[in-house]
N, CA, C and O atoms as a Maestro MAE file, in Angstrom:
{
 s_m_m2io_version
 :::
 2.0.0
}

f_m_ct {
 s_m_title
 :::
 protein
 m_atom[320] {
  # First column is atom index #
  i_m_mmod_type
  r_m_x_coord
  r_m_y_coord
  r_m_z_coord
  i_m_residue_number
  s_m_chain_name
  s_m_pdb_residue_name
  s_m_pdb_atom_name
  i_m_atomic_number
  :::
  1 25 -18.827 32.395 -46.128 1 A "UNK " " N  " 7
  2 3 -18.671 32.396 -44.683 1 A "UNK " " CA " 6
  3 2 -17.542 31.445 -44.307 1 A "UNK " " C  " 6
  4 15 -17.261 30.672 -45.223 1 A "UNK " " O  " 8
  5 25 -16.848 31.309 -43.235 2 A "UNK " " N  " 7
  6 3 -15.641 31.327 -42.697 2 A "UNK " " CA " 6
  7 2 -15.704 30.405 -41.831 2 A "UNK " " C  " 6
  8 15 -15.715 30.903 -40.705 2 A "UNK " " O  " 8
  9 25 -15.767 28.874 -41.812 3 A "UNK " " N  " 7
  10 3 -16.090 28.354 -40.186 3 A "UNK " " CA " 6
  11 2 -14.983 28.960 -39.106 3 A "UNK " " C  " 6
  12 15 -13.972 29.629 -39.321 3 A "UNK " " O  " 8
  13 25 -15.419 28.590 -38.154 4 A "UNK " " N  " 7
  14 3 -14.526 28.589 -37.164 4 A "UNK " " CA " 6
  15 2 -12.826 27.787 -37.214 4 A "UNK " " C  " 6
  16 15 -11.685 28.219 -37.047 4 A "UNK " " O  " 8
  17 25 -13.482 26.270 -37.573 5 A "UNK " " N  " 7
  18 3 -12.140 25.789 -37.859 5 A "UNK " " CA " 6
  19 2 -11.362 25.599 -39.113 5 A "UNK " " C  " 6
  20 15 -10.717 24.606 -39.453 5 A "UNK " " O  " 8
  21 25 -11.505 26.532 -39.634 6 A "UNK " " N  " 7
  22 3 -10.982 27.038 -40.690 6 A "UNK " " CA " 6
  23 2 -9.882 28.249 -41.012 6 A "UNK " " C  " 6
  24 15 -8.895 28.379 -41.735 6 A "UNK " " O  " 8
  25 25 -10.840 29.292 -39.776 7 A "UNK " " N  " 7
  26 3 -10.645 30.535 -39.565 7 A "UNK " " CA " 6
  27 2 -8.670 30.489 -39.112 7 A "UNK " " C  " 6
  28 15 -7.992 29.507 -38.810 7 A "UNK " " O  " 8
  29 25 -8.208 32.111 -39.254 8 A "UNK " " N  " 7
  30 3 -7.164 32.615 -38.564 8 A "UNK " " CA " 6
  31 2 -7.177 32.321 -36.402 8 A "UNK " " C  " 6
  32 15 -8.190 32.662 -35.792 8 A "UNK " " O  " 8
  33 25 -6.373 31.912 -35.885 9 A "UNK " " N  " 7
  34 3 -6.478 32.155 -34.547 9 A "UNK " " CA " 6
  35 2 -6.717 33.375 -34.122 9 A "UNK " " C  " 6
  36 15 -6.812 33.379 -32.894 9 A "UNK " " O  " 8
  37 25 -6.904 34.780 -34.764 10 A "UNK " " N  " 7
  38 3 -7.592 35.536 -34.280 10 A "UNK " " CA " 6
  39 2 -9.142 35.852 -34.709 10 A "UNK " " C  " 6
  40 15 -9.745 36.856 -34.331 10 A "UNK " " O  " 8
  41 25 -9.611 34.985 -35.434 11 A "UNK " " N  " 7
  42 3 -10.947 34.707 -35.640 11 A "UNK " " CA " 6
  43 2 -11.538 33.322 -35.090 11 A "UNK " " C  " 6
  44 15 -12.615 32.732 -35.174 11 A "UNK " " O  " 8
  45 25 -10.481 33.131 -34.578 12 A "UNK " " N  " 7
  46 3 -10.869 31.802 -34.268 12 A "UNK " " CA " 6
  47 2 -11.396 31.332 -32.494 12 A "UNK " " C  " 6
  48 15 -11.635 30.177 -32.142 12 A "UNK " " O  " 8
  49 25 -11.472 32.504 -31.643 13 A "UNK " " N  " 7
  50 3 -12.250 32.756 -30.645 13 A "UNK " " CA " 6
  51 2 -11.291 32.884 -29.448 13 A "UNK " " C  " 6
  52 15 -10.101 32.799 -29.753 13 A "UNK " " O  " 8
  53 25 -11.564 33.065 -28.185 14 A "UNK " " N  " 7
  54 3 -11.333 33.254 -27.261 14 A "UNK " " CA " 6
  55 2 -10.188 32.094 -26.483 14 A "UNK " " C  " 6
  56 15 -9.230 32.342 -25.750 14 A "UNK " " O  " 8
  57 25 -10.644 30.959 -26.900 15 A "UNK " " N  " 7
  58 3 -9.798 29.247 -26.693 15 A "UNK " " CA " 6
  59 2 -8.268 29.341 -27.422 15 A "UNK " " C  " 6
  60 15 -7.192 29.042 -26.903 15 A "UNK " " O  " 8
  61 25 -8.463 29.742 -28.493 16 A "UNK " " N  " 7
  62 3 -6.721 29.709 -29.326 16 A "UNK " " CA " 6
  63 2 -6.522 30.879 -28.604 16 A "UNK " " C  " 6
  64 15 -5.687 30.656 -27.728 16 A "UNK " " O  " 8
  65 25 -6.926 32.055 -28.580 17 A "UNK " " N  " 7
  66 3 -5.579 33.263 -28.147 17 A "UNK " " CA " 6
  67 2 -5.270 32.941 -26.184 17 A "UNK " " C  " 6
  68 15 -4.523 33.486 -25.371 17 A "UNK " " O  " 8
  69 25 -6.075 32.030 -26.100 18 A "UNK " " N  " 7
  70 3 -5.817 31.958 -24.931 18 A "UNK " " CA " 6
  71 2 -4.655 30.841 -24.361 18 A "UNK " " C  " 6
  72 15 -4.155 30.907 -23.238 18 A "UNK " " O  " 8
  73 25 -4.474 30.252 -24.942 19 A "UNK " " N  " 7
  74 3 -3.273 29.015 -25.167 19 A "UNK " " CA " 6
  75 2 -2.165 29.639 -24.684 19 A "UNK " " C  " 6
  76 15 -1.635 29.075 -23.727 19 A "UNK " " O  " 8
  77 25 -1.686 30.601 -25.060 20 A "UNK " " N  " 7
  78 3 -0.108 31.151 -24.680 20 A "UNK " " CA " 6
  79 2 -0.442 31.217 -23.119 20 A "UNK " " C  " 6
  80 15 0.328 30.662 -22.335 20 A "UNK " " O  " 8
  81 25 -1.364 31.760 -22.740 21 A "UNK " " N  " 7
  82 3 -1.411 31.944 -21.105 21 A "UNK " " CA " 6
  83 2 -2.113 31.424 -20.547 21 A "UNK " " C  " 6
  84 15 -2.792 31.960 -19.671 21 A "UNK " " O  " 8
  85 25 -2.206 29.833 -20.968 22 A "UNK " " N  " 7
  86 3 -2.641 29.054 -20.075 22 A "UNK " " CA " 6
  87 2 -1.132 28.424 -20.422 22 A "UNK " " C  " 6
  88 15 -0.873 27.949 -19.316 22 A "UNK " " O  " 8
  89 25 -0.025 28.132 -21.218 23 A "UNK " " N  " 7
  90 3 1.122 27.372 -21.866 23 A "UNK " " CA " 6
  91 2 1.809 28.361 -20.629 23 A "UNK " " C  " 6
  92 15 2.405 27.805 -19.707 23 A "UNK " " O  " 8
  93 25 1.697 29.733 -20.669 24 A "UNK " " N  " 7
  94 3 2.871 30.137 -19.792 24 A "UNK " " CA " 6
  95 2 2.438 30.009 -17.770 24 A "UNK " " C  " 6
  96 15 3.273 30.178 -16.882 24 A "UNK " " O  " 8
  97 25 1.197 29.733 -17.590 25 A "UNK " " N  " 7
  98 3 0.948 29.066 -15.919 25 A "UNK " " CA " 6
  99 2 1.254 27.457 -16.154 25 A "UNK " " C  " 6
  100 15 2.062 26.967 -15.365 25 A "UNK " " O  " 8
  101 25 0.893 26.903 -16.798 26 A "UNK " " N  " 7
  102 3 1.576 25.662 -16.777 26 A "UNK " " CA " 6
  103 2 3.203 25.579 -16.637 26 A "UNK " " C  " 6
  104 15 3.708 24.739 -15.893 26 A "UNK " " O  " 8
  105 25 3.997 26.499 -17.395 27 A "UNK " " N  " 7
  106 3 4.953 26.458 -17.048 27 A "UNK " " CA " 6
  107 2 5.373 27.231 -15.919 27 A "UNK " " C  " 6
  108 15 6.424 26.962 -15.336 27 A "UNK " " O  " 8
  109 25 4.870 27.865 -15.685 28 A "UNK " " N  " 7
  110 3 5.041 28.817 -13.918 28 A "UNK " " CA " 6
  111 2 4.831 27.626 -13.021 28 A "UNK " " C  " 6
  112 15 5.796 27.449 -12.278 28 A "UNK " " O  " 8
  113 25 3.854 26.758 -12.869 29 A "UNK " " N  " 7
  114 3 3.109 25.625 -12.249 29 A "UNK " " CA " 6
  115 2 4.515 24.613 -12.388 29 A "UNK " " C  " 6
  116 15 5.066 24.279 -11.339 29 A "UNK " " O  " 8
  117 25 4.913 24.275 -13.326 30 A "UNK " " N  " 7
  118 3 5.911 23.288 -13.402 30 A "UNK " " CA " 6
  119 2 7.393 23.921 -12.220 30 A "UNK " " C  " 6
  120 15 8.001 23.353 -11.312 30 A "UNK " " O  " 8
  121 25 7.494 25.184 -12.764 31 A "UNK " " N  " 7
  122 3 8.644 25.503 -12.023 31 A "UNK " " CA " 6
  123 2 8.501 25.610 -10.609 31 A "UNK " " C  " 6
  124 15 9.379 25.244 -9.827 31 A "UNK " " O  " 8
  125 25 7.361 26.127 -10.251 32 A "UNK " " N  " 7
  126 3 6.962 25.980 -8.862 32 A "UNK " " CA " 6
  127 2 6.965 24.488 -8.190 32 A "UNK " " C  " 6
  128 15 7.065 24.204 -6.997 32 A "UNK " " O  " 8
  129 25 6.843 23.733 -9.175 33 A "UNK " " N  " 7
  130 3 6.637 22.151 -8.440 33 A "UNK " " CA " 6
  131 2 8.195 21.733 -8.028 33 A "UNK " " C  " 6
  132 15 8.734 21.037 -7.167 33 A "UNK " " O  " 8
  133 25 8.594 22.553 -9.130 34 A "UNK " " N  " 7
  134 3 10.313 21.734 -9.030 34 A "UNK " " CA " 6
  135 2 11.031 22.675 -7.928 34 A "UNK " " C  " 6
  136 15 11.984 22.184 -7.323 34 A "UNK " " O  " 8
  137 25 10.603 24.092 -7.609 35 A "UNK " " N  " 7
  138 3 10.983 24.343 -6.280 35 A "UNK " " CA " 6
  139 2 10.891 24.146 -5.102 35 A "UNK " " C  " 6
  140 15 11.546 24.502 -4.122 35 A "UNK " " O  " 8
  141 25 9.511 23.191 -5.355 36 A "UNK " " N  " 7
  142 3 8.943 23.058 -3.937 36 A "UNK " " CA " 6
  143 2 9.462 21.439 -3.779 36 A "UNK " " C  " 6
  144 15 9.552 20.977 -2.641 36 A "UNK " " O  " 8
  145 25 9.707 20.831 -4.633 37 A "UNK " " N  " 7
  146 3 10.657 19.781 -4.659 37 A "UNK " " CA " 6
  147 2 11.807 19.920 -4.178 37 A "UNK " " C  " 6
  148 15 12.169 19.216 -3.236 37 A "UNK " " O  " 8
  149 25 12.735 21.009 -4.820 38 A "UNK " " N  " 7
  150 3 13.893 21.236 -4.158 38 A "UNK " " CA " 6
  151 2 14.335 21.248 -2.033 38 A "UNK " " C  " 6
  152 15 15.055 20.675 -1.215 38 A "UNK " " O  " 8
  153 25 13.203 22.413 -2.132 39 A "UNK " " N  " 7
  154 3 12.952 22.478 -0.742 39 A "UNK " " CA " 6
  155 2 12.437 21.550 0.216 39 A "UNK " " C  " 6
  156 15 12.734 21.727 1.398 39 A "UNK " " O  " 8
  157 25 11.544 20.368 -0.188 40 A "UNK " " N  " 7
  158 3 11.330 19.249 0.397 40 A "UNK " " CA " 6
  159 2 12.374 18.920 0.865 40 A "UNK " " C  " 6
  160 15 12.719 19.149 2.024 40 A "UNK " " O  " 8
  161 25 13.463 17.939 -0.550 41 A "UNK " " N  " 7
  162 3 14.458 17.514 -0.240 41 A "UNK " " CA " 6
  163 2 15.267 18.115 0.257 41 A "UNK " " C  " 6
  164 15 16.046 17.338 0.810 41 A "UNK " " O  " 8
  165 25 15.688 19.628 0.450 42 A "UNK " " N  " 7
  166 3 16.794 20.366 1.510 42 A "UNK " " CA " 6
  167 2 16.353 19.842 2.989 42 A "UNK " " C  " 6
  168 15 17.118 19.239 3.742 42 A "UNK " " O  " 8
  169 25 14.879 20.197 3.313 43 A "UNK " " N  " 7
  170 3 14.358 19.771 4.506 43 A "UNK " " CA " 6
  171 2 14.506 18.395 4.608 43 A "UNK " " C  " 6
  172 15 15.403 18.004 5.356 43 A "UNK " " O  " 8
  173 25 13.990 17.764 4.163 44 A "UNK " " N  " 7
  174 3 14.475 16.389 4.647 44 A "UNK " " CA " 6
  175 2 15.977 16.005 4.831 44 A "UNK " " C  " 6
  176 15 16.214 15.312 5.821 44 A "UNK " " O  " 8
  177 25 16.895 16.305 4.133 45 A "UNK " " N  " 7
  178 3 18.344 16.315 4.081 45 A "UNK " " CA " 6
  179 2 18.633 16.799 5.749 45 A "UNK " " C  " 6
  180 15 19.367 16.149 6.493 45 A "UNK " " O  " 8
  181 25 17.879 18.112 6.186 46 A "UNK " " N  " 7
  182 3 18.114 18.661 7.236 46 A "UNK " " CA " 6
  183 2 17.404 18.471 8.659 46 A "UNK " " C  " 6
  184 15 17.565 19.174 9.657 46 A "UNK " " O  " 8
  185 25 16.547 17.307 8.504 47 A "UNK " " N  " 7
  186 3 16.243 16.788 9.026 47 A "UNK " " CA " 6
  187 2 16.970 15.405 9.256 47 A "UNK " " C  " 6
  188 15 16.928 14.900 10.378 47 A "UNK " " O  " 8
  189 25 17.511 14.896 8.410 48 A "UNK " " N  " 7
  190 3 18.346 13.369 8.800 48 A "UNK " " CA " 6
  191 2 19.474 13.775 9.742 48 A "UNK " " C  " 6
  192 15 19.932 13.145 10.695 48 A "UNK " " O  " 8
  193 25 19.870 15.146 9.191 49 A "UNK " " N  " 7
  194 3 21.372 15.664 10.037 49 A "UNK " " CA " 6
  195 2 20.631 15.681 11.117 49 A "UNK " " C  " 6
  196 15 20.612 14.589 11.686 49 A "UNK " " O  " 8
  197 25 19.981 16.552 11.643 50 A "UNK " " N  " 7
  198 3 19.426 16.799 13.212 50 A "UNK " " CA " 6
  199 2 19.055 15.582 14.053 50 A "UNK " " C  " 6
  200 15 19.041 15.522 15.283 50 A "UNK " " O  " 8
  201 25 18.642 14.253 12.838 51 A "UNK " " N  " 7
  202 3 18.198 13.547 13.452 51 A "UNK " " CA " 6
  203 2 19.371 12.752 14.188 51 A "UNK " " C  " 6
  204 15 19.398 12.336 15.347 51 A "UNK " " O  " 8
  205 25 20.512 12.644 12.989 52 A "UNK " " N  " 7
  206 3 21.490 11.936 13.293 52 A "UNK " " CA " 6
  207 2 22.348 12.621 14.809 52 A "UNK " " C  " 6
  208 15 22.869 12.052 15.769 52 A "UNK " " O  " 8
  209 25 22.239 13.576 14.575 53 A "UNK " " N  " 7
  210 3 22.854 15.245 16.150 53 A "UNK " " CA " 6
  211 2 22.760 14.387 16.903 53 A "UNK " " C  " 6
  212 15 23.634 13.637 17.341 53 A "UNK " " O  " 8
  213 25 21.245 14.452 17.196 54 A "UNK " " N  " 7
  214 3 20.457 13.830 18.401 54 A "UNK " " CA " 6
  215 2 20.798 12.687 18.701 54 A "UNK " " C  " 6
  216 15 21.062 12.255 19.823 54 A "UNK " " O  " 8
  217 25 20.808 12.033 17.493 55 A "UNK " " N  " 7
  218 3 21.212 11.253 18.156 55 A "UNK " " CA " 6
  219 2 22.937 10.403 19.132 55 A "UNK " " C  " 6
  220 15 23.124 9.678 20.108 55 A "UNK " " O  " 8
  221 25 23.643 10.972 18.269 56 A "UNK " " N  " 7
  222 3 24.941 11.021 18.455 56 A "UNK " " CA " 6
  223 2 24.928 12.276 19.986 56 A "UNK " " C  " 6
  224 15 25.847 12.470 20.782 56 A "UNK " " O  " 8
  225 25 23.791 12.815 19.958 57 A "UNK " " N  " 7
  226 3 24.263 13.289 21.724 57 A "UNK " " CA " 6
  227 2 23.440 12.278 22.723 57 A "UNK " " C  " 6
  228 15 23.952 11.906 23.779 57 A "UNK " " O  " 8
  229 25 22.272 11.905 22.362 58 A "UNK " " N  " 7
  230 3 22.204 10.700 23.599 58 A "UNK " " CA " 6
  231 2 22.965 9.582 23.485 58 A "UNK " " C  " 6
  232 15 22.667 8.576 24.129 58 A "UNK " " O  " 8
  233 25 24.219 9.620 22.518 59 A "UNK " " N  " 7
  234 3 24.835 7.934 22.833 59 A "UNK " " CA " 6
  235 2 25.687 9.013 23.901 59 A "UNK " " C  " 6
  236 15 25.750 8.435 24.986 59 A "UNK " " O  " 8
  237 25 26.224 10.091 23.969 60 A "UNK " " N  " 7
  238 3 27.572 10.657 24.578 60 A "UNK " " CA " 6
  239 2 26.662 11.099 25.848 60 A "UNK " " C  " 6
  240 15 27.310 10.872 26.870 60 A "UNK " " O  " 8
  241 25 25.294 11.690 26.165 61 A "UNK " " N  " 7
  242 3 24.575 11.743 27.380 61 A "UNK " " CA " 6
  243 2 24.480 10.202 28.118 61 A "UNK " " C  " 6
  244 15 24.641 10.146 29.338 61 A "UNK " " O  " 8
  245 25 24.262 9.181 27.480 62 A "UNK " " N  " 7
  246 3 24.174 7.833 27.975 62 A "UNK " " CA " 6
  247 2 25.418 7.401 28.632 62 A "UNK " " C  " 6
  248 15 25.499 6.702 29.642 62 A "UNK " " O  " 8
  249 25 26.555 7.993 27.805 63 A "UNK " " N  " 7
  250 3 28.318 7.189 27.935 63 A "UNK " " CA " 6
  251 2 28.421 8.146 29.634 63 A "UNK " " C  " 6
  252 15 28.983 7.683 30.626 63 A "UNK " " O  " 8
  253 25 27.800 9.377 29.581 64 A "UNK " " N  " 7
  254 3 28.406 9.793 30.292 64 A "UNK " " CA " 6
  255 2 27.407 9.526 31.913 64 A "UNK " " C  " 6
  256 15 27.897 9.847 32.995 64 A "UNK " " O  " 8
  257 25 26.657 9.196 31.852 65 A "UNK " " N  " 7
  258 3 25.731 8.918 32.714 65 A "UNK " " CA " 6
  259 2 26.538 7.500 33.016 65 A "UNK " " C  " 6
  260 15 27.056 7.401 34.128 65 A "UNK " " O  " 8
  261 25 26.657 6.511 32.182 66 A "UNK " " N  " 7
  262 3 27.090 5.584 32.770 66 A "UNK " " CA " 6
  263 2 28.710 5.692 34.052 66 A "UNK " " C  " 6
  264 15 28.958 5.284 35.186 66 A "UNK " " O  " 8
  265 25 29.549 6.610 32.809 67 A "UNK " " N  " 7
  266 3 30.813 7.163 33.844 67 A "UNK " " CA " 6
  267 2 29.948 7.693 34.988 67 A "UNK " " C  " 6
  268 15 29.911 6.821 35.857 67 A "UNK " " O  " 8
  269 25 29.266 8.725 35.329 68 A "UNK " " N  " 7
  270 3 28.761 8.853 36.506 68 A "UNK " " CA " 6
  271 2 28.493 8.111 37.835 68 A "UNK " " C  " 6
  272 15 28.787 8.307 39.014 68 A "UNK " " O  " 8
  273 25 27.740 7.084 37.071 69 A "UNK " " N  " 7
  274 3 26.780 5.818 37.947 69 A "UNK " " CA " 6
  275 2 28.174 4.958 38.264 69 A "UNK " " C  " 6
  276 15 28.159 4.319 39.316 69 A "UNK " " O  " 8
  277 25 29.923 4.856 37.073 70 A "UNK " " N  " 7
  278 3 30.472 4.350 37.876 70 A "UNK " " CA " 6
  279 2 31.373 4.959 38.873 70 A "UNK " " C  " 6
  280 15 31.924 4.318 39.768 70 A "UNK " " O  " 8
  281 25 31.526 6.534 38.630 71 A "UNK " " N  " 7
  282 3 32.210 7.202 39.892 71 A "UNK " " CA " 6
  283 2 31.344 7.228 41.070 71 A "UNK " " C  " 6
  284 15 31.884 7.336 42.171 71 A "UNK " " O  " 8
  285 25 30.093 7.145 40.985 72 A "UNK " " N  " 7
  286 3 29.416 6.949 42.573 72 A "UNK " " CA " 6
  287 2 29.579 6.080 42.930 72 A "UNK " " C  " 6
  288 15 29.884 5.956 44.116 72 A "UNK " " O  " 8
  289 25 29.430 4.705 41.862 73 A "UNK " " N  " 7
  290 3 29.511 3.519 42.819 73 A "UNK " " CA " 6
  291 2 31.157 3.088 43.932 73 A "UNK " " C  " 6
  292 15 31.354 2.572 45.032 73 A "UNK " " O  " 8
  293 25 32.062 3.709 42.757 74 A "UNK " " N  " 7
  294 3 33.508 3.686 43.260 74 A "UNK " " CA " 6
  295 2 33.832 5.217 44.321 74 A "UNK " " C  " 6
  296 15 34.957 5.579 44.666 74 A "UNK " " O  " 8
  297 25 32.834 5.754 44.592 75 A "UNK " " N  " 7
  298 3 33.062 6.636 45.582 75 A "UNK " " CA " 6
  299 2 32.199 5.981 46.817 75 A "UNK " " C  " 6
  300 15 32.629 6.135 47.961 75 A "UNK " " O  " 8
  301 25 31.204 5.384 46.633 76 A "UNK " " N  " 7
  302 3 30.356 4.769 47.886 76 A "UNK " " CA " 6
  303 2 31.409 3.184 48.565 76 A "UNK " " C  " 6
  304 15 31.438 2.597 49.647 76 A "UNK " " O  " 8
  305 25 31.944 3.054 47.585 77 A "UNK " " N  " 7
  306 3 32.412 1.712 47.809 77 A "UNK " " CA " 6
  307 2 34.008 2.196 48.799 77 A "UNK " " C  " 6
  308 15 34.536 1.506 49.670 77 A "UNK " " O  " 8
  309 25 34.366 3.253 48.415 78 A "UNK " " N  " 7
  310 3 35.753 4.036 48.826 78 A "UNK " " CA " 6
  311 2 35.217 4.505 50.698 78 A "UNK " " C  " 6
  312 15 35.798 4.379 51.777 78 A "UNK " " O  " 8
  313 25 33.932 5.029 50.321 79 A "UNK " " N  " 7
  314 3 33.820 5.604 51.273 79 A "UNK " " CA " 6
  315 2 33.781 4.331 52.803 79 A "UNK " " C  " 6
  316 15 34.134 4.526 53.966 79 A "UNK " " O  " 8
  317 25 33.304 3.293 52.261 80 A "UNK " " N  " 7
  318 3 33.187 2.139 53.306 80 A "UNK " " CA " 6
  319 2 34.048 1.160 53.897 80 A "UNK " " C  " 6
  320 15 33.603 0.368 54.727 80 A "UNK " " O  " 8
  :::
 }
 m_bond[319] {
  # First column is bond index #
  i_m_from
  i_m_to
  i_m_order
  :::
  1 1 2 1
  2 2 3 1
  3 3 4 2
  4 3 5 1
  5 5 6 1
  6 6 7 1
  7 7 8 2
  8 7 9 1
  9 9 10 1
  10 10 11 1
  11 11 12 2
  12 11 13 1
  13 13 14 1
  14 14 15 1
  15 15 16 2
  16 15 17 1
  17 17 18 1
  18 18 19 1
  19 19 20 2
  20 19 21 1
  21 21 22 1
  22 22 23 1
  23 23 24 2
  24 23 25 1
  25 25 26 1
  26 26 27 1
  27 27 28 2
  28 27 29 1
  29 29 30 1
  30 30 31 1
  31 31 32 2
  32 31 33 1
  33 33 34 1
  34 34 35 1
  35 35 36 2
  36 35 37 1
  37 37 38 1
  38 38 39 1
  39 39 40 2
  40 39 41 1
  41 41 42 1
  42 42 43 1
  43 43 44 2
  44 43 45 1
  45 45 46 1
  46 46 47 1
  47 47 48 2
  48 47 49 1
  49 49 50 1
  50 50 51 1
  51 51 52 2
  52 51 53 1
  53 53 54 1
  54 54 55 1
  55 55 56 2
  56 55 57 1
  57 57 58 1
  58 58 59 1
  59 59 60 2
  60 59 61 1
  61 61 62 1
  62 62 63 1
  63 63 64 2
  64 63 65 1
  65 65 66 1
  66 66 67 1
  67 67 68 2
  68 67 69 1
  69 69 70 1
  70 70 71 1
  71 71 72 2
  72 71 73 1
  73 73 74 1
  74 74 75 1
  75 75 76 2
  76 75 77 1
  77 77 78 1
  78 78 79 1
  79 79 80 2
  80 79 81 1
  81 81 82 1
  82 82 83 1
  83 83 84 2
  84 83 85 1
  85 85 86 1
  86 86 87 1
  87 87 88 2
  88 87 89 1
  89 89 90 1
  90 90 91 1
  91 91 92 2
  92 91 93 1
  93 93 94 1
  94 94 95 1
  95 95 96 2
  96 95 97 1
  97 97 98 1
  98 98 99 1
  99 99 100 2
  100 99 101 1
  101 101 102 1
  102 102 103 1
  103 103 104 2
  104 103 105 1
  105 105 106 1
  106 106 107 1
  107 107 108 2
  108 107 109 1
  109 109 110 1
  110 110 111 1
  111 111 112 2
  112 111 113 1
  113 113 114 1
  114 114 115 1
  115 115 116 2
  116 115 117 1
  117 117 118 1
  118 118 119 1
  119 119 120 2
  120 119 121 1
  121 121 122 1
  122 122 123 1
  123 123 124 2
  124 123 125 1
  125 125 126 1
  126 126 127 1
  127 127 128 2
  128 127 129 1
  129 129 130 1
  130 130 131 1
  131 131 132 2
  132 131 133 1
  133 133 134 1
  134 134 135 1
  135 135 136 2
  136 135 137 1
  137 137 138 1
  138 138 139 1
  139 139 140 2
  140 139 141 1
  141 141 142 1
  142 142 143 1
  143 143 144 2
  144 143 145 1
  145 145 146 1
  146 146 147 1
  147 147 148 2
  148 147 149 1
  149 149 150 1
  150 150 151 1
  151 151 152 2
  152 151 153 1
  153 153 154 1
  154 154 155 1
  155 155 156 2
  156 155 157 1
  157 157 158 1
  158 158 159 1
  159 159 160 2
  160 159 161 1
  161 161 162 1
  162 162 163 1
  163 163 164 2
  164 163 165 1
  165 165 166 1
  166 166 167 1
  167 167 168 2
  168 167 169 1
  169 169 170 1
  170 170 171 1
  171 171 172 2
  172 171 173 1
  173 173 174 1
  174 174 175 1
  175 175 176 2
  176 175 177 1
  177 177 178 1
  178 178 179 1
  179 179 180 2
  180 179 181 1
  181 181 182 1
  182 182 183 1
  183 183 184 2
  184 183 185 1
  185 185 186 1
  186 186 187 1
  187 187 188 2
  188 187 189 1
  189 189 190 1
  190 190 191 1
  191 191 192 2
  192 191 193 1
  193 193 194 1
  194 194 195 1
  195 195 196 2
  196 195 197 1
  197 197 198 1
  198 198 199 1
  199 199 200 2
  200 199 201 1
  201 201 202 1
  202 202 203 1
  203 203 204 2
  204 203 205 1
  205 205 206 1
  206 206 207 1
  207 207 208 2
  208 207 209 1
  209 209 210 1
  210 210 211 1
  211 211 212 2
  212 211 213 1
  213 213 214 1
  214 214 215 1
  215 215 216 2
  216 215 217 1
  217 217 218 1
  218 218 219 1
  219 219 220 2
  220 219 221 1
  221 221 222 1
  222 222 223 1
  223 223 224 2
  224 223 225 1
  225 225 226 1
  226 226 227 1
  227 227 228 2
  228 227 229 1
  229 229 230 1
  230 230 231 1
  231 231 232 2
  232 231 233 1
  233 233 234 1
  234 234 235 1
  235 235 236 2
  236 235 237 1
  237 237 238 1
  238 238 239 1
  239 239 240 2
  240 239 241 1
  241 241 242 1
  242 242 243 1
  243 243 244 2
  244 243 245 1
  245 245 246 1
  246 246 247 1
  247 247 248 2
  248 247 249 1
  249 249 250 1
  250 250 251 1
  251 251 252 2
  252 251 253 1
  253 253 254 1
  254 254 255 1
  255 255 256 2
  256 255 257 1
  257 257 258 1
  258 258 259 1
  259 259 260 2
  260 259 261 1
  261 261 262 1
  262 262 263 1
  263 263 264 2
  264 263 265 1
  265 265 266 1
  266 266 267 1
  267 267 268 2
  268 267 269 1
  269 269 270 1
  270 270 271 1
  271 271 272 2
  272 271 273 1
  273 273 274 1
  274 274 275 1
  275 275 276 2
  276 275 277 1
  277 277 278 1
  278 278 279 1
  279 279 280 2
  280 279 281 1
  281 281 282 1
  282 282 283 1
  283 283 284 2
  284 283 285 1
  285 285 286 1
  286 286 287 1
  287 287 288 2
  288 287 289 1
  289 289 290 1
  290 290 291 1
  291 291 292 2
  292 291 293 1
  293 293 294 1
  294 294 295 1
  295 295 296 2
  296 295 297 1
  297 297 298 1
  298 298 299 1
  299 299 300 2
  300 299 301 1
  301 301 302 1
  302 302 303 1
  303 303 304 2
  304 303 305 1
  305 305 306 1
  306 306 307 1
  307 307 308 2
  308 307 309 1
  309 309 310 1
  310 310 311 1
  311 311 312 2
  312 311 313 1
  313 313 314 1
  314 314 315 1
  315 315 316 2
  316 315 317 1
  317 317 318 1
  318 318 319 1
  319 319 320 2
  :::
 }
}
């Protein structure tokens, strides 16, 4: 008689022939991690830009509000 761990991997049960396809979702699993990595970091990348947008339009909404506040004041002051 033949133990088990002795035996050929095809006598050797259900656990060894099953190795290749649990070896090939682990590696599906790996590649998926490293895509979803990728895409994190695109998003975040694309998020600093937008953040930076924004912000670079309220310094130019602020600049220009201030020009505003000083053409009224130099139009109220004209007007008197």
């Amino acid at each position: 008689m033949i133990s088990a761990a002795w035996a050929s991997p095809d006598q050797a049960g259900p656990a060894a022939s099953s190795l290749p396809l649990v070896h090939q979702r682990v590696v599906r699993s790996q590649a998926e991690v490293k895509r979803l990595e990728r895409d994190l970091a695109r998003q975040e990348s694309d998020s600093k830009q937008a953040s930076k947008r924004l912000q670079q339009q309220d310094q130019a909404i602020a600049e220009l509000q201030k020009q505003l506040h000083e053409l009224q004041a130099g139009s109220s002051a004209g007007q008197h």
